[in-house]
C-alpha positions as CSV (number, residue, x, y, z in Angstrom):
1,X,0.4,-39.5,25.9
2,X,3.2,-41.7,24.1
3,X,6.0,-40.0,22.3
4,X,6.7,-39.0,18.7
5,X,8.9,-42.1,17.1
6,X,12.4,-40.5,16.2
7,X,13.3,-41.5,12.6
8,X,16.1,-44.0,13.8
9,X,13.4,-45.3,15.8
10,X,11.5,-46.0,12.7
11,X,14.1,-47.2,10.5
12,X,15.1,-49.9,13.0
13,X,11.2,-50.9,13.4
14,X,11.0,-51.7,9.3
15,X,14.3,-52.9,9.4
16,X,13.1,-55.7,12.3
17,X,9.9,-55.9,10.3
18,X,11.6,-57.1,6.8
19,X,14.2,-59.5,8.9
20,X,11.1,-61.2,10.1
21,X,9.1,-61.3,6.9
22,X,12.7,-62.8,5.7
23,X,13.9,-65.4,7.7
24,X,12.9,-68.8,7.2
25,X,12.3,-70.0,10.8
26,X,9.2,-69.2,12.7
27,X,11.5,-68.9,16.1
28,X,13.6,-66.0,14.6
29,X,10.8,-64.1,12.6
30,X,9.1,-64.4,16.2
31,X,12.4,-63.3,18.0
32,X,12.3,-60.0,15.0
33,X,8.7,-59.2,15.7
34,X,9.3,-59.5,19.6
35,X,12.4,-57.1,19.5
36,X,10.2,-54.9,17.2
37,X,7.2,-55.0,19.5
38,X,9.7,-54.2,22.5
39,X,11.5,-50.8,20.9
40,X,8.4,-49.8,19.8
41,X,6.6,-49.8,23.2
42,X,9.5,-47.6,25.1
43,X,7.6,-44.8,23.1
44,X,3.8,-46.1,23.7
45,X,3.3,-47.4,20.0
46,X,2.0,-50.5,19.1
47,X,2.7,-52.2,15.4
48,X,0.5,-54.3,13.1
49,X,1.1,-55.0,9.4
50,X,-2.0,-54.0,7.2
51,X,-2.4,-56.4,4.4
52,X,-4.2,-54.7,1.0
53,X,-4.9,-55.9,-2.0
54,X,-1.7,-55.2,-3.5
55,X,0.8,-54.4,-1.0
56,X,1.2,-54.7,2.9
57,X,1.9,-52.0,5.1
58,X,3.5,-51.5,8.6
59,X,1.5,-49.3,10.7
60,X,2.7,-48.0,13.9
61,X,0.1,-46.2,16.4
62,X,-0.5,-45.2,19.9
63,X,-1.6,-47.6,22.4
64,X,-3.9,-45.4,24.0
65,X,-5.2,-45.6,20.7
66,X,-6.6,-49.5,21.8
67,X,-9.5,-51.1,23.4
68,X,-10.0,-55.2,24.1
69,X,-6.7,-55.4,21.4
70,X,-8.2,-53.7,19.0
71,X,-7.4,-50.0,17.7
72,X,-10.5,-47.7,17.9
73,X,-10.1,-45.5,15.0
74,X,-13.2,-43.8,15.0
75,X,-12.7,-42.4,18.5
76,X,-9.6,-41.0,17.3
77,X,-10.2,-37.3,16.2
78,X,-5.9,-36.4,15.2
79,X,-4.7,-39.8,13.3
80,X,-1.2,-38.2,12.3
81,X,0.2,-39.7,15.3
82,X,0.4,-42.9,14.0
83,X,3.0,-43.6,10.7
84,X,2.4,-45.8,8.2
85,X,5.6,-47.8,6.2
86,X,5.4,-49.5,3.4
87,X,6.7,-52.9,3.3
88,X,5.8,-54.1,-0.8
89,X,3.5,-52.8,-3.4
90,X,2.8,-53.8,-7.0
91,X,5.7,-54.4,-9.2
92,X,8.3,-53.0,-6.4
93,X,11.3,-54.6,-6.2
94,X,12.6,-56.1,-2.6
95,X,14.2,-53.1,-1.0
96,X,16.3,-55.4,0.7
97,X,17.4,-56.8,-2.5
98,X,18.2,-54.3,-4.3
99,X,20.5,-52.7,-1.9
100,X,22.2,-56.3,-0.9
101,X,23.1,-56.2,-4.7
102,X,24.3,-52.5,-5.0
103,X,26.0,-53.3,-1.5
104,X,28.1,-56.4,-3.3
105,X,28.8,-54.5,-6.2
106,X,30.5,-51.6,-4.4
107,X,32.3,-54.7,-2.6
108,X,33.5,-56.1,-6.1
109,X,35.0,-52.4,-6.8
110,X,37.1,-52.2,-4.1
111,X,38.3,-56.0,-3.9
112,X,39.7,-54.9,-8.2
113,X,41.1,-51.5,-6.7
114,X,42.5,-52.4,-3.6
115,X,42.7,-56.4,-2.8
116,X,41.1,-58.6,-0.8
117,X,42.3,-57.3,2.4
118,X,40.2,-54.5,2.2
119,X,37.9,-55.9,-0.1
120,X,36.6,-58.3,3.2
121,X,36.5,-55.3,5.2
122,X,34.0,-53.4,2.5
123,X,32.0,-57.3,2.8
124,X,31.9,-56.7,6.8
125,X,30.1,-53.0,5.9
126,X,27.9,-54.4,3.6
127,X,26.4,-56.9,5.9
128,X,26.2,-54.4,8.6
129,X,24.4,-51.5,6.5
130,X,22.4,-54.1,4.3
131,X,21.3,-56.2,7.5
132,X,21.0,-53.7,10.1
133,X,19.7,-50.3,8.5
134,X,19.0,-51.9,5.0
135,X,20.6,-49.1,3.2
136,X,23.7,-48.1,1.1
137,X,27.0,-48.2,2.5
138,X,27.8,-44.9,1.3
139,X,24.2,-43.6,3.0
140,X,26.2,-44.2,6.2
141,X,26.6,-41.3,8.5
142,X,29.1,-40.9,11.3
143,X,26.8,-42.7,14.0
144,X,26.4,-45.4,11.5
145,X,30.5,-45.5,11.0
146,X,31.6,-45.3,14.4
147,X,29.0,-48.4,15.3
148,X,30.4,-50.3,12.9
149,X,34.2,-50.0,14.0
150,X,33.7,-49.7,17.5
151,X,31.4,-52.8,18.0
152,X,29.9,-54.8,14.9
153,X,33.7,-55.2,13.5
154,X,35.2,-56.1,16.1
155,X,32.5,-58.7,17.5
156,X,30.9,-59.9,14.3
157,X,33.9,-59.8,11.5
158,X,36.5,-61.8,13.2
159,X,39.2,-59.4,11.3
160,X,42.6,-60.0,11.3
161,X,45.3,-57.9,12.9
162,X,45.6,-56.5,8.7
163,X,41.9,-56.0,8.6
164,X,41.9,-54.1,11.9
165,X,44.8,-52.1,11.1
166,X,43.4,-50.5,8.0
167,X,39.8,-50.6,8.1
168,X,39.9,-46.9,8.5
169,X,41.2,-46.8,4.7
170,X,39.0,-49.8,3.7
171,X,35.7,-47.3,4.8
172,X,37.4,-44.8,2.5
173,X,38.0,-47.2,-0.4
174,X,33.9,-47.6,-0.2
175,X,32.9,-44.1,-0.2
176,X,35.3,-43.5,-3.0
177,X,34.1,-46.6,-5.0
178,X,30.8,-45.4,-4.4
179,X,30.6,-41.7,-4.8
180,X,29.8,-41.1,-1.4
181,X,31.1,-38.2,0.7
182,X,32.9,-40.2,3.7
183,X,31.9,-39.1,7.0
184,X,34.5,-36.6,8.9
185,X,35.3,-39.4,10.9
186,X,36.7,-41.2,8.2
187,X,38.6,-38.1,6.6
């Protein structure tokens, strides 16, 4: 019997999902798709997107749940197992996009308050929350934080020796900018 999917499970599932609706080459929306396919079946689940009339949904269900590839829904007597995301409906904005701009505005804020030391160190953030949890910086918890400093700054930022040395106060400067209650990490 395959495990529940844990929410962080989930949320990196759509976020793979939406990178590889996004990207323009086939070779990296495959590469998305493969690494989705891959977390998904360490719990037992498999993934399709369900395309409707007006909106396409990702739908994540057991693999028991499949015979000759395809799903067998109407030997299945619980279907709450499997969790449905959606991915666009009618008239819905691009999640993505929406939170890319919020993301860049929050940037803008703290590059007029504070300069643009800290101001690249709120753009680093941004691309890390927008591209790898497509959320709001200040939605960040202290798992989400301490990722970013301990690995995606350093490897993916190139920061300087002044970017490193205050990125602590940069995170701040976003949260404050933001209205978002900084995690105790950052406090």
């Amino acid at each position: 019997m395959a495990e529940e999917l844990p929410p962080d499970v989930l949320a990196e599932v759509e976020r793979l999902t939406l990178l590889a609706r996004s990207v323009a080459g086939e070779t990296e929306a495959t590469a998305h798709r493969e690494a989705r396919d891959a977390r998904l079946y360490e719990f037992g689940f498999r993934a399709r997107v369900r395309e409707e009339a007006d909106r396409e949904v990702l739908v994540c269900y057991p693999a028991e749940w499949m015979a000759d590839g395809v799903v067998q829904l109407d030997r299945i007597e619980d279907r709450s197992r499997a969790v449905e995301i959606p991915l666009s409906g009618v008239g819905e904005e691009d999640e993505w996009a929406v939170v890319e701009a919020h993301n860049r505005d929050v940037v803008a804020d703290v590059d007029a308050t504070a300069g643009p030391v800290h101001a690249a160190n709120a753009s680093a953030f941004a691309d890390f929350m927008g591209n790898h949890y497509v959320r709001r910086v200040e939605s960040a918890g202290e798992a989400e934080v301490r990722e970013f400093i301990e690995h995606y700054f350093p490897r993916n930022a190139w920061p300087s020796s002044e970017q490193r040395d205050v990125v602590h106060e940069s995170l701040r400067l976003v949260f404050d900018v933001a209205d978002g209650e900084p995690p105790s990490l950052l406090r």
